[in-house]
C-alpha positions as CSV (number, residue, x, y, z in Angstrom):
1,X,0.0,0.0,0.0
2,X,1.3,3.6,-0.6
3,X,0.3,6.5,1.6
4,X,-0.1,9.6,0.1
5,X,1.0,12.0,2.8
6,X,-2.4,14.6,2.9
7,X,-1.5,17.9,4.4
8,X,-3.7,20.3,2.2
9,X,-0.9,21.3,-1.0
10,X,-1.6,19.9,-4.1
11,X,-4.0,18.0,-6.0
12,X,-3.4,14.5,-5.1
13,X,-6.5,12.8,-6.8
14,X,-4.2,13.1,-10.2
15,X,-2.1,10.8,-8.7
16,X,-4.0,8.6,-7.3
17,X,-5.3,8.1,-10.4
18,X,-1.8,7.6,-11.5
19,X,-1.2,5.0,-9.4
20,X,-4.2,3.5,-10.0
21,X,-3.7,3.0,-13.8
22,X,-0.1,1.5,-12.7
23,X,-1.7,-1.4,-10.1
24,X,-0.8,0.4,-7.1
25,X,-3.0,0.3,-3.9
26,X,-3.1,3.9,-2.2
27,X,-4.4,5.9,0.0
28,X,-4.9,9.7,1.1
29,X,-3.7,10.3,4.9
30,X,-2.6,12.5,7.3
31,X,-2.7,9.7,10.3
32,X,0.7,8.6,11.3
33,X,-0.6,5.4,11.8
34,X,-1.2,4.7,7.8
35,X,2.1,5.7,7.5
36,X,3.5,2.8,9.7
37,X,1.4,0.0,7.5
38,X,2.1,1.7,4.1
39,X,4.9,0.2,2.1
40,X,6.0,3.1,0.8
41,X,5.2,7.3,1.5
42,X,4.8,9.5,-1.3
43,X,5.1,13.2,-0.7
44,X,3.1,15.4,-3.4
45,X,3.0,18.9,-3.9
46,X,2.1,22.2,-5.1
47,X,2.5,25.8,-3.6
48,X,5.3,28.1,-1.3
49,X,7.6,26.5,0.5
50,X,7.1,28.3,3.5
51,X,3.6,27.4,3.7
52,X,3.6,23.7,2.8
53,X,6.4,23.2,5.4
54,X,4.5,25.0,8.1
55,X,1.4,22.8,7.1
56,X,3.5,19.5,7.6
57,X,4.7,20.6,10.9
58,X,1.8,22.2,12.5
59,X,0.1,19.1,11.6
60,X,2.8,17.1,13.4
61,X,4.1,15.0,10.8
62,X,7.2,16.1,10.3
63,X,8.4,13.6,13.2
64,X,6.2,10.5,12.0
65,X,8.1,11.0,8.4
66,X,11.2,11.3,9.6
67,X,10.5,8.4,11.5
68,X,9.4,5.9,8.7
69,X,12.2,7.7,6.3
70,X,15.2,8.3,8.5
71,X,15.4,5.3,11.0
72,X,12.6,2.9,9.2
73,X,14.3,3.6,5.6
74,X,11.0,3.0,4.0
75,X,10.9,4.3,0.4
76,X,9.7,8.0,-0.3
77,X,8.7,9.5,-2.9
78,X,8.7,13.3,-3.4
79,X,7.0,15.3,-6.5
80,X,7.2,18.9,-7.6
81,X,7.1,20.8,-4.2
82,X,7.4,17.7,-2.6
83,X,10.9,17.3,-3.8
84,X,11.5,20.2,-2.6
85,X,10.9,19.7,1.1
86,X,13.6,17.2,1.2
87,X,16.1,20.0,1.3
88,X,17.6,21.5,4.4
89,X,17.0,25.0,3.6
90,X,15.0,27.3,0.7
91,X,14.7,30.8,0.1
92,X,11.3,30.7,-1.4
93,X,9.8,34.3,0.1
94,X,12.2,34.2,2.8
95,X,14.8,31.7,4.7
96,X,13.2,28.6,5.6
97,X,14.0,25.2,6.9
98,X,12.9,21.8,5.3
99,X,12.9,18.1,5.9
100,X,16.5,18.1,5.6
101,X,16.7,14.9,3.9
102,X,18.8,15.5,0.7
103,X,21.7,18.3,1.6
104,X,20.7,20.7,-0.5
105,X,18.9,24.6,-1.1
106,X,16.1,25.6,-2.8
107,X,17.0,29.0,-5.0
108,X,15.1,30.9,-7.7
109,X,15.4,30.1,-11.3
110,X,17.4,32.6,-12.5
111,X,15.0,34.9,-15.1
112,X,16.8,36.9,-18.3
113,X,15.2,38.3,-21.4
114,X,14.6,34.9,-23.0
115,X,13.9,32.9,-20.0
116,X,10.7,32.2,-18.9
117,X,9.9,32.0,-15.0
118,X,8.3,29.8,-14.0
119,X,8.9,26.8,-16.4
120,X,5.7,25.5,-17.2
121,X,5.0,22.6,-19.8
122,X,7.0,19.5,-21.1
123,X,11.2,19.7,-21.3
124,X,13.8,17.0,-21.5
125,X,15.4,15.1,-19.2
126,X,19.3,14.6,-19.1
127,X,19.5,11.9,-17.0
128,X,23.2,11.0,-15.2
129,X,21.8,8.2,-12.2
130,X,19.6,6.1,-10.9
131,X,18.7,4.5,-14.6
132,X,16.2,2.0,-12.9
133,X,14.0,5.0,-12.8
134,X,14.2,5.9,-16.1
135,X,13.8,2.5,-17.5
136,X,12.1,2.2,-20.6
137,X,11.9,5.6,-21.4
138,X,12.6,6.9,-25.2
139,X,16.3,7.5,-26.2
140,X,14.5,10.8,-27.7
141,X,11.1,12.8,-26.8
142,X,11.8,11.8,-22.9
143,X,10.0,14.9,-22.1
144,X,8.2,15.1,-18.9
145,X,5.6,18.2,-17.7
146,X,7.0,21.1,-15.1
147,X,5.3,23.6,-13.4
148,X,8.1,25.6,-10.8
149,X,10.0,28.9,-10.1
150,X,12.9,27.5,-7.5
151,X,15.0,24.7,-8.3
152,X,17.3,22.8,-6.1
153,X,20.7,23.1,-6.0
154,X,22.3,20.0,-4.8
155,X,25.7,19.9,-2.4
156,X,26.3,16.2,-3.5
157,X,26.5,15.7,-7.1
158,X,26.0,12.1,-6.5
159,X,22.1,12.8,-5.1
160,X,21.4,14.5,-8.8
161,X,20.3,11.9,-11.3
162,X,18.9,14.0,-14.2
163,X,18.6,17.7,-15.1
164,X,16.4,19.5,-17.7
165,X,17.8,22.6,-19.8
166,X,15.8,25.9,-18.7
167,X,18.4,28.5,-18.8
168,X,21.0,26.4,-17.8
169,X,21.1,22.9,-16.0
170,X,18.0,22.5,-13.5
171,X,17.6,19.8,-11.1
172,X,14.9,17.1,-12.1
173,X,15.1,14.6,-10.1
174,X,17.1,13.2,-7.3
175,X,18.0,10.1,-5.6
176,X,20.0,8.7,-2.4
177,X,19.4,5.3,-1.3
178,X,15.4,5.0,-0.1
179,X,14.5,8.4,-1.1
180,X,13.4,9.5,-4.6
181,X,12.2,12.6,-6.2
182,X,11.2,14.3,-9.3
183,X,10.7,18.3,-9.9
184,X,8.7,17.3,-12.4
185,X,5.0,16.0,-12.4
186,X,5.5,12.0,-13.1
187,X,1.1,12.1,-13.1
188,X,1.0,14.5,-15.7
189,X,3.2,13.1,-18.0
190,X,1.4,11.1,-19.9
191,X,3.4,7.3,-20.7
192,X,7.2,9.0,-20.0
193,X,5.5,9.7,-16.4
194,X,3.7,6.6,-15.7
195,X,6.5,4.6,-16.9
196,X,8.5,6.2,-14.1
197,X,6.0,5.5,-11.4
198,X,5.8,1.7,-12.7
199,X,10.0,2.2,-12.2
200,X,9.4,3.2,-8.9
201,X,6.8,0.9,-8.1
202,X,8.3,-2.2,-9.4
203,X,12.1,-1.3,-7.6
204,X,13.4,-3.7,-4.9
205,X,15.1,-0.8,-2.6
206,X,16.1,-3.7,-0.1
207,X,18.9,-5.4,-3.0
């Protein structure tokens, strides 16, 4: 079962229905509890940083996830914002704190004449790691669908496992042992997305 962690960012029936179409058994929660019995935690997400972070703590979940990701080393996935709240610090509106998960920042995309911010719609992934979850994708027209203004800048190369090309390099997803993440929408991207989530799914993170 996968729990869908619930703490009011996002619109997590998309991926439900995701993970419906992939096989997948899930469920929407807040209770800590569903967390424990789930075999995996997914961690979706749209919004401020600030805001969504607050929401996870004055809820008092950060604990119970750090719990199930830190010491239990159950396998977490975080999309869009989500991904985001891995890192240890962001600048979104402000200085903030996160999950501290992955050591890393969230920063601005930087904006110039031809630049666009935010990036919204499909790009290309460059991917560099982690090629279980990319499995089966195209050689070409790997494009996946973004909708984001900060980016995060990792301190470990090693966590980076593919980047799309917005003005530069941009993180697009990450990956360190049990945790995984995408900056991009995996739900809304089409069969390159729910190829990935099958990836995910299918992935023995015990071998």
């Amino acid at each position: 079962m996968i729990a869908i962690v619930d703490y009011g960012f996002g619109n997590v029936r998309s991926l439900m229905n995701a993970l419906d179409f992939c096989g997948a058994e899930a469920e929407i929660t807040r209770d800590p509890d569903d967390f424990d019995a789930a075999d995996r935690i997914m961690l979706p997400g749209v919004g401020a940083f600030g805001d969504a972070i607050k929401a996870i703590r004055d809820l008092g979940l950060e604990r119970p996830l750090n719990q199930q990701v830190l010491e239990n080393r159950k396998p977490v996935f975080g999309i869009c914002l989500g991904m985001q709240l891995f890192a240890k610090t962001s600048t979104e509106h402000g200085a903030h704190t996160g999950l501290g998960w992955i050591d890393s920042t969230i920063t601005r995309i930087r904006r110039n004449a031809d630049l666009k911010v935010p990036q919204v719609g499909w790009n290309e992934l460059q991917i560099s790691g982690a090629e279980w979850l990319f499995q089966g994708l195209p050689a070409k027209k790997n494009d996946v669908y973004f909708v984001h203004s900060y980016h995060m800048i990792c301190n470990d190369p090693a966590d980076l496992v593919a980047t799309t090309n917005h003005g530069g390099p941009v993180a697009a997803a990450i990956s360190r042992g049990n945790l995984t993440a995408t900056q991009f929408h995996p739900e809304k991207s089409q069969d390159n997305g729910l190829q990935i989530l099958q990836n995910w799914l299918d992935h023995d993170f015990d071998a």
